[in-house]
VEXLUM-656243 format. One record per residue (C-alpha): residue in one letter; x, y, z negated. Coordinates in steps of 0.001 Angstrom, whole numbers, padded with zeros to 6 digits, always signed. Each point is the difference from the previous one (the first is absolute). Example, Ala and Ser with C-alpha at 12.3 -4.5 7.8 and 13.67 -1.06 7.14 Angstrom:
// residues 2
A+012300-004500-007800S+001370+003440+000660
// end
This chain:
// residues 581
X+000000+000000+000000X+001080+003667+001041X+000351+002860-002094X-001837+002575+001204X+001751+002823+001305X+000305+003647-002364X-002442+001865-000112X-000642+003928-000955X+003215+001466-002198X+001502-003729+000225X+001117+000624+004007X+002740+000230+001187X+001869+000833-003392X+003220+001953-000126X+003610-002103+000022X+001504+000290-003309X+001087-003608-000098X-002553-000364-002562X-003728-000590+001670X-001835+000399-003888X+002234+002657-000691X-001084+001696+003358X-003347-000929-001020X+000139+001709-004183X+001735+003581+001421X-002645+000117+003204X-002711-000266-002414X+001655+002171-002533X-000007+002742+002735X-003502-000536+001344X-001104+000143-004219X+001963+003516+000049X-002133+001294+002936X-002951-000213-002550X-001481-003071+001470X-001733-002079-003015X+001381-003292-000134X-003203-002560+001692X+000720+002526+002940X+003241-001185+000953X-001516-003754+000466X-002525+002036+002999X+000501-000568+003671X+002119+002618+001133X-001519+002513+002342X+003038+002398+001842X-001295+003017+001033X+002424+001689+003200X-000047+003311-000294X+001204+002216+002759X-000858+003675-001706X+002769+002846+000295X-000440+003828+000477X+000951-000255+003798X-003254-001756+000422X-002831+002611+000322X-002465-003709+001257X+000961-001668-003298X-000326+002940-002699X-003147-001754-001950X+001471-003135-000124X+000592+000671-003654X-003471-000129-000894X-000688-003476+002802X+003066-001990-001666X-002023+000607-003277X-003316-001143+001822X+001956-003009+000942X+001408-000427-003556X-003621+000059-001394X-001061-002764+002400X+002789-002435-001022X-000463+000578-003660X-004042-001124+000455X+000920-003018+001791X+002755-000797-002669X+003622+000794+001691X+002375+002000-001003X+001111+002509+002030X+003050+001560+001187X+000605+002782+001672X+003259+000365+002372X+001301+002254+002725X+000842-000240+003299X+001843+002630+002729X-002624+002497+001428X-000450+000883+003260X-001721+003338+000484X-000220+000094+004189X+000531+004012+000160X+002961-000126-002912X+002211-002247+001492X+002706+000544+002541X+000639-001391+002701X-003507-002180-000297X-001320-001909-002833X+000289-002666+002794X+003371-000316-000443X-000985-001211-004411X-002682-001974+000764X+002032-003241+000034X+002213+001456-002770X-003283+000435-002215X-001313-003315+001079X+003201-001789-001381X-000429+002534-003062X-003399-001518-000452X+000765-004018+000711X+003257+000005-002388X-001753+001584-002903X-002867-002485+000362X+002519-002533-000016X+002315+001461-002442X-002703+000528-002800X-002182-002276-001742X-003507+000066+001500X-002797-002053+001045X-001884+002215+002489X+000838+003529+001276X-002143+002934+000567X+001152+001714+003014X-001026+004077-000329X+000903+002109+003182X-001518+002127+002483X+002354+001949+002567X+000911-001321+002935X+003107-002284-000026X-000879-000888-004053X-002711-002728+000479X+001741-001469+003002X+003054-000052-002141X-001571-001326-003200X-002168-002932+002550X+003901-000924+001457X+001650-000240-003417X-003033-001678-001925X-000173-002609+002604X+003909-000783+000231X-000157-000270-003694X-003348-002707-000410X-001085+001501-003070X-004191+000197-000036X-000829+003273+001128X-002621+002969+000461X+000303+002865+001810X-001510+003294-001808X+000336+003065+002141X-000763+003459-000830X-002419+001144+002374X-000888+003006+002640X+000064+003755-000886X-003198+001889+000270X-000323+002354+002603X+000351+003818-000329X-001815+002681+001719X+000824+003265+001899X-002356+002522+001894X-002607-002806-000042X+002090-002597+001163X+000827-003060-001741X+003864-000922-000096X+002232-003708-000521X+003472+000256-000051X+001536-000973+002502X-002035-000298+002980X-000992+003650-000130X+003066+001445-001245X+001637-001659+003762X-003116+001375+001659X+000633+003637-001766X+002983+000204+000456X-000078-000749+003599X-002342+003256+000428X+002748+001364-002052X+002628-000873+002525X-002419+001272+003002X-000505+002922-001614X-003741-000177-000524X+000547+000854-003566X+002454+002077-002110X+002580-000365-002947X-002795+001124-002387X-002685-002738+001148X+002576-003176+000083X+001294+001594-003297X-004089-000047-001751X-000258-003737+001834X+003192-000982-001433X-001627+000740-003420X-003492-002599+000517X+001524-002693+001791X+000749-002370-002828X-001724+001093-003371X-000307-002365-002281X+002072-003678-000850X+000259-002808+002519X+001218-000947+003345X-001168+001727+003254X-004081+000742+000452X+000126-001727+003389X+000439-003541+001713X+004136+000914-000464X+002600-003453-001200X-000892+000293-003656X-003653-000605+000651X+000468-001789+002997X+002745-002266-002472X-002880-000196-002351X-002750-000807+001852X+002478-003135+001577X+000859-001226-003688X-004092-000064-001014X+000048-002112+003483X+002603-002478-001117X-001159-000910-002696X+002397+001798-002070X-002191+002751-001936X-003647-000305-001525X-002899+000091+002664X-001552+004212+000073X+003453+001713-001330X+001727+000533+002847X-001655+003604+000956X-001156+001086-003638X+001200+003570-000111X+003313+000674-002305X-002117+002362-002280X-003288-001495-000296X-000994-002239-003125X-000103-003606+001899X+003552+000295+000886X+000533+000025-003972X-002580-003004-000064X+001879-002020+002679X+003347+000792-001786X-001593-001597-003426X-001718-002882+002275X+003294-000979+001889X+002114-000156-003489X-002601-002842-001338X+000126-001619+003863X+003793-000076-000871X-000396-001829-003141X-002276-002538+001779X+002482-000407+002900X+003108-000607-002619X-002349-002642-001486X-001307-001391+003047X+003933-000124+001205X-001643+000732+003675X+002996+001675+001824X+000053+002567+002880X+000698-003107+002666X-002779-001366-001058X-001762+003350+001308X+002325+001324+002753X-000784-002626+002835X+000397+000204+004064X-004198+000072-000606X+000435+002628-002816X+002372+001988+002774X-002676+000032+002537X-002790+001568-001746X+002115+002486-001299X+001012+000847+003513X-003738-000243+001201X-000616+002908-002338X+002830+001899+001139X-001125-000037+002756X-003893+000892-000342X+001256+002439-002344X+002295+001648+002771X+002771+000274-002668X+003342+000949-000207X+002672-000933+002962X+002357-000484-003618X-002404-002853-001151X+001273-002368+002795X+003579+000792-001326X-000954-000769-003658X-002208-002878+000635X+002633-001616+002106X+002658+000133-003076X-002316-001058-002474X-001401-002865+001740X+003975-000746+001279X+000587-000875-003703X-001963-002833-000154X+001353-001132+003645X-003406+001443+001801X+000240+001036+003245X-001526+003326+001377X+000743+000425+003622X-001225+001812+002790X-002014-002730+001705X-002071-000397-002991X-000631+003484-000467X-001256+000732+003321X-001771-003029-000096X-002317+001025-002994X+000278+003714+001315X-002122-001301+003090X-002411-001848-002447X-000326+003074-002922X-001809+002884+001136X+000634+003375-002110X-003141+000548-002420X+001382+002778-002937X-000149+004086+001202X+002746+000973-002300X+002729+002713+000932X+002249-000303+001989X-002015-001324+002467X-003528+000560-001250X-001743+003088-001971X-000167-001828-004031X+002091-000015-002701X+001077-002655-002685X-002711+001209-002555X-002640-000773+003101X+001355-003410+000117X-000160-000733-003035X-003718+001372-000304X-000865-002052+002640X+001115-003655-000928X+003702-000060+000177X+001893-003292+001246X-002533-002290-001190X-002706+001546+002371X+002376+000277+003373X+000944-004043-001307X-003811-000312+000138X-000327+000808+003549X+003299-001699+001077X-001503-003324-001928X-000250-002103+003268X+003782+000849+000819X+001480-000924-003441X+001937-002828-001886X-002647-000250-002585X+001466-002484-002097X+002867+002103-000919X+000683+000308-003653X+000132+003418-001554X+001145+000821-003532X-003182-000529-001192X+000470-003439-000034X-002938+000244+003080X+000261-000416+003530X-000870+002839+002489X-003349-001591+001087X-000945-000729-004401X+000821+003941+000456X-002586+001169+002285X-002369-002389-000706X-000838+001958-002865X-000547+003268+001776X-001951-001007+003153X-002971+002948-000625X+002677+002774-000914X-000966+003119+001361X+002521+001575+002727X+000175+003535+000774X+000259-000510+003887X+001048+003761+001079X+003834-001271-001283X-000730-003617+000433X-001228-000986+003208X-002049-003266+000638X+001915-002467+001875X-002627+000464+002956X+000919+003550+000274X+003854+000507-000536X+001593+003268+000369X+002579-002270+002334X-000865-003384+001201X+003750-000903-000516X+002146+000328-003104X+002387+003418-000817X+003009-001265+000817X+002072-002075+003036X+003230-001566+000452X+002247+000721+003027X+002976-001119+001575X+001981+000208+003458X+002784+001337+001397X+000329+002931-002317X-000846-001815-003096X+000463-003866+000629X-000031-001238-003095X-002721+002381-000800X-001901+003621-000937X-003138+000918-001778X-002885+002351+001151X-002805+001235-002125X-002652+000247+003238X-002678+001095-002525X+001438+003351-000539X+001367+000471+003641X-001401+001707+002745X-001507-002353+002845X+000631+001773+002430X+003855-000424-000625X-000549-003870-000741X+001451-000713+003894X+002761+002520+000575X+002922+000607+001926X+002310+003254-001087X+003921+001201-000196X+001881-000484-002458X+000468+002668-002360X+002790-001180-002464X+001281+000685-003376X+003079-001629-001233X-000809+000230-003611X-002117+001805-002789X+002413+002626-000096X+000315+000803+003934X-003957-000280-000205X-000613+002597-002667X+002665+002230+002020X-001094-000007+003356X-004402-000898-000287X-000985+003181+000125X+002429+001898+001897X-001080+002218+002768X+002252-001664+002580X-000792-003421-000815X-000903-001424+003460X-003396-001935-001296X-003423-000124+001849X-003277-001578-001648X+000306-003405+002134X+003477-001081-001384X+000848-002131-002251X+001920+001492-003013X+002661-002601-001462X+001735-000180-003627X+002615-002327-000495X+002707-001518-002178X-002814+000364-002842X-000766-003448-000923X+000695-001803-002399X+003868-000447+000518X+001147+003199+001211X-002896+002302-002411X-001777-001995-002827X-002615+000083+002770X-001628+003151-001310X-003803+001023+000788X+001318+002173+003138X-002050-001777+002453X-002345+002348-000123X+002312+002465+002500X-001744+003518-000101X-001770+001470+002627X+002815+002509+001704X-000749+003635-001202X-000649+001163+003354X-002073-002622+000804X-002046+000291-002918X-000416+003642+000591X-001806-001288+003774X-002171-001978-001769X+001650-003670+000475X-001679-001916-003191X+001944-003582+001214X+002987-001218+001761X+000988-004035+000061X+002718-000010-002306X+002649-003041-000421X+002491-000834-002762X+001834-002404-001832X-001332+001965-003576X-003070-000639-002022X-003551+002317+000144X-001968+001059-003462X-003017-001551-000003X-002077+003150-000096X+001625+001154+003018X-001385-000350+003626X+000621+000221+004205X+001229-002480+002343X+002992-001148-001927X+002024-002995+000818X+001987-000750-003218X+002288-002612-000983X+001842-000902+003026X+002152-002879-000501X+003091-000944+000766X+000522+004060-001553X+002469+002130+001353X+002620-000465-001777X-000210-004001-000045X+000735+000290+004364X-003664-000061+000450X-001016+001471+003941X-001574+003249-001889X+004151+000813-000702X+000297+000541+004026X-002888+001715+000810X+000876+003539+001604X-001877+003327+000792X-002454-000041+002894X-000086-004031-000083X-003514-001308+000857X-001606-001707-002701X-003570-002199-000296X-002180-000592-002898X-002805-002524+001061X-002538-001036-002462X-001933-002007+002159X+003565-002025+000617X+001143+000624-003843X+003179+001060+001512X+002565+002851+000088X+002837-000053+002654X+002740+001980+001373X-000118+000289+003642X+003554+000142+000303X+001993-002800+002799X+001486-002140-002719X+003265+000294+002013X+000136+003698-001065X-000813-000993-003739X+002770-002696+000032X+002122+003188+001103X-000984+001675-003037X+000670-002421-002084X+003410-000400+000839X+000131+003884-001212X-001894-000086-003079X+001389+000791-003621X-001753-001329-002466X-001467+002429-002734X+001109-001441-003197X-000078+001943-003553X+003139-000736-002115X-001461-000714-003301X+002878-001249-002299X-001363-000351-003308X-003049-001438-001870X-003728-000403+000988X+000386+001863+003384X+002965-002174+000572X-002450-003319-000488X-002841+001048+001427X+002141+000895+003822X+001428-003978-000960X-003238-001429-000020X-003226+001739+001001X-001765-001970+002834X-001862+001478+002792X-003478+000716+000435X-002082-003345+000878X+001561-001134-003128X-001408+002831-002145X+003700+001510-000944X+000599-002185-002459X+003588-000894-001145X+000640-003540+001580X+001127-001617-003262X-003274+001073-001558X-002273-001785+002931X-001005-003915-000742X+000680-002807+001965X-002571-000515+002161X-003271-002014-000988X-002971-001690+001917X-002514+002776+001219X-003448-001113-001434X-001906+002600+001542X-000775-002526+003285X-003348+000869+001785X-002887-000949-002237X-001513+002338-001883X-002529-000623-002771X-002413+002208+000906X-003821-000557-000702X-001265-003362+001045X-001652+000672+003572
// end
């Protein structure tokens, strides 16, 4: 007979040489935080806590992590707070992209490293639940993801306002000059008003909105607002679904399935979410050895039609969403398309899930009826071809149609800072059919920044040009919109084709083909080639140093390679459990 393994303050005890002794001063310590003594013998309940002051989505976490705290005392744990690295998205240079798989090894060695039974995963901004997901997988510890919730709108001259879809549309009149230095500065001032992450459909509540999907976060909290009283309730709820988890020793694998992966992508897509999302979900799912490739997204893309009107690419806001039934009422209307027998952390399956809410009402002016989608195809498409071969991302539900099969000249920029010097110069030969170019900002050569989202030239702007298509080997913020291909891969700087791509070269974007070429002889490439210097930063020292060493491209989600898990059989196959015909 086997000894059962350690549980609570009894894991993974400290070497001294002496396993009671490690035993008698860990307790001593845990009595000297005031715990009383039949406390100690509790599950233990970690609580990750990425707060900090460079964190403007995160500032009432305080107040959740006690919510939490509350929860796991009902259900009889114990538990304990701990901190993680923060990523605040406008705080951090060069792009909290470039500490999202420094946080998510943050997260899985202090799971590992500390004695707990289940985890409570609290985040919100953008690369902070993908990075919490990544390292609470890796590490196998039960887990539930907690995440802070939306901002409330503001208001100005009658207008409601979500940061950050309206402070890019803003500050584009800005730039055009429909409005002046004293308007931008009283907009500047209502965009983002109270706690949380970004009003609109941006990463984090595109990232959350995924996580409720997977199975990772209790059904209806994905879209609570940050300042409104259920996001307190859900904190309290998920710290007692924690203690139940650590006791029910059900694990995130358990969860986190090719079927789980699916679903979550079938409401990324009907939510037209973030281009970002396909990034993150591609990591996390790459720790357990899931696959997310291109084939599979277009494949579902063609199946999911777009059903939420949320900013960017709609007129709503998170609070709307949440008003009107959240992710359990777009799962509702997906039901037919999902892997219903896909646990969650409730201990039920998807199906058990919405079983119980089959009369729930819907508000239908943000949630559209599957019989009348806003787009009878999902948000987002995969591309490849000569330009990008082993692929590129466009978000087609925030482009402009009439761009969707286009030919233009190249208009190229070598990097971020040639970009910002030359966009809106007078004498920058640009006309409203090219195609405007960034490179050497991917992942290698820039942290692959959110620069994607190339600016409308001044001059153009001022003649009224509201879109251009727009390649690059960077990312695109969620709230932001055009015809954007983002994410070309091979990058730049790795020798991919976008490295020898010159002024006045003829490009085509087809999204009838899902393909973006360079219509250049590929003996005159091969000529290039021979010619091209790699862009390579010379980092010498410390994370920046590791990160260059190790960060993938995009179809693997940027992970480091010695973070990714072997590959393991996709269970997603073709049948879904839908309702019995």
């Amino acid at each position: 007979m086997h000894d059962e393994p350690p549980k609570g303050l009894d894991r993974g005890l400290t070497h001294y040489g002496d396993t009671e002794f490690a035993r008698f001063l860990r307790r001593s310590f845990a009595l000297s935080m005031g715990h009383p003594r039949e406390a100690l013998a509790r599950p233990v309940i970690g609580i990750a806590h990425p707060g900090g002051e460079f964190n403007n989505c995160h500032r009432h976490f305080p107040e959740l992590v006690q919510a939490v705290k509350r929860g796991v005392l009902a259900a009889g744990g114990l538990p304990m707070e701990f901190p993680s690295i923060s990523l605040g998205e406008p705080f951090l240079h060069p792009t909290s992209m470039m500490f999202r798989n420094l946080m998510s090894m943050d997260v899985e060695e202090m799971i590992r490293a500390q004695p707990m039974d289940a985890v409570v995963l609290v985040g919100g901004c953008d690369k902070t639940v993908p990075a919490q997901l990544m390292g609470a997988l890796s590490a196998g510890c039960p887990a539930i993801q907690l995440v802070g919730g939306p901002m409330m709108t503001g208001r100005h001259r009658g207008e409601r306002l979500g940061a950050c879809t309206d402070c890019r549309r803003h500050w584009g009149r800005y730039r055009a000059g429909a409005i002046d230095a004293g308007e931008i500065g009283a907009i500047e001032g209502k965009l983002a008003t109270t706690a949380g992450t970004c009003a609109v459909m941006g990463t984090a509540s595109t990232m959350a909105c995924v996580a409720e999907a997977l199975g990772m976060m209790l059904p209806h909290t994905a879209a609570i607002p940050a300042v409104h009283a259920d996001r307190l309730r859900a904190a309290e709820a998920s710290g007692a679904q924690a203690v139940w988890l650590a006791r029910a020793g059900l694990r995130p694998d358990a969860i986190v399935t090719g079927k789980a992966v699916d679903n979550a992508l079938r409401v990324l897509l009907a939510i037209s979410g973030s281009t970002n999302a396909v990034l993150h979900l591609t990591a996390i799912a790459g720790r357990l050895g899931l696959p997310v490739d291109a084939a599979r997204l277009n494949r579902l893309s063609a199946e999911t039609p777009v059903l939420v009107d949320l900013k960017p690419t709609g007129s709503h806001y998170m609070e709307d969403l949440y008003a009107a039934g959240g992710v359990q009422a777009i799962l509702r209307e997906l039901r037919d398309l999902l892997h219903l027998d896909c646990l969650t952390v409730t201990g039920r399956t998807v199906g058990e899930l919405l079983d119980e809410q089959r009369e729930a009402w819907v508000d239908r002016a943000v949630i559209r009826p599957r019989v009348e989608p806003l787009k009878p195809e999902g948000g987002l498409l995969a591309l490849s071809g000569s330009l990008a071969p082993n692929g590129a991302l466009i978000k087609r539900a925030a482009a402009d149609e009439a761009l969707f099969e286009h030919t233009g000249r190249a208009v190229v920029f070598d990097t971020l800072e040639d970009m910002a010097e030359r966009l809106d110069a007078e004498d920058l030969d640009v006309r409203p059919d090219d195609v405007l170019v960034l490179r050497n900002a991917g992942p290698l050569a820039a942290a692959m920044p959110e620069a994607g989202y190339i600016p409308i030239p001044a001059k153009l702007a001022r003649q009224g040009v509201r879109d251009m298509v727009r390649i690059s080997d960077a990312r695109m913020s969620g709230t932001a919109y055009g015809t954007v291909v983002l994410h070309v891969s091979p990058e730049a700087a790795a020798g991919g084709p976008l490295a020898l791509v010159r002024n006045g070269d003829r490009i085509r974007l087809s999204v009838a083909r899902r393909t973006i070429d360079l219509l250049v002889d590929q003996a005159e490439l091969e000529c290039r080639r021979a010619a091209w210097t790699p862009v390579r930063p010379a980092a010498q020292r410390g994370y920046q140093w590791l990160y260059q060493r190790h960060v993938m491209q995009a179809e693997h989600g940027c992970d480091f390679d010695f973070l990714r898990a072997q590959a393991r059989p996709d269970d997603a196959g073709d049948g879904r459990q839908g309702d019995p015909a």
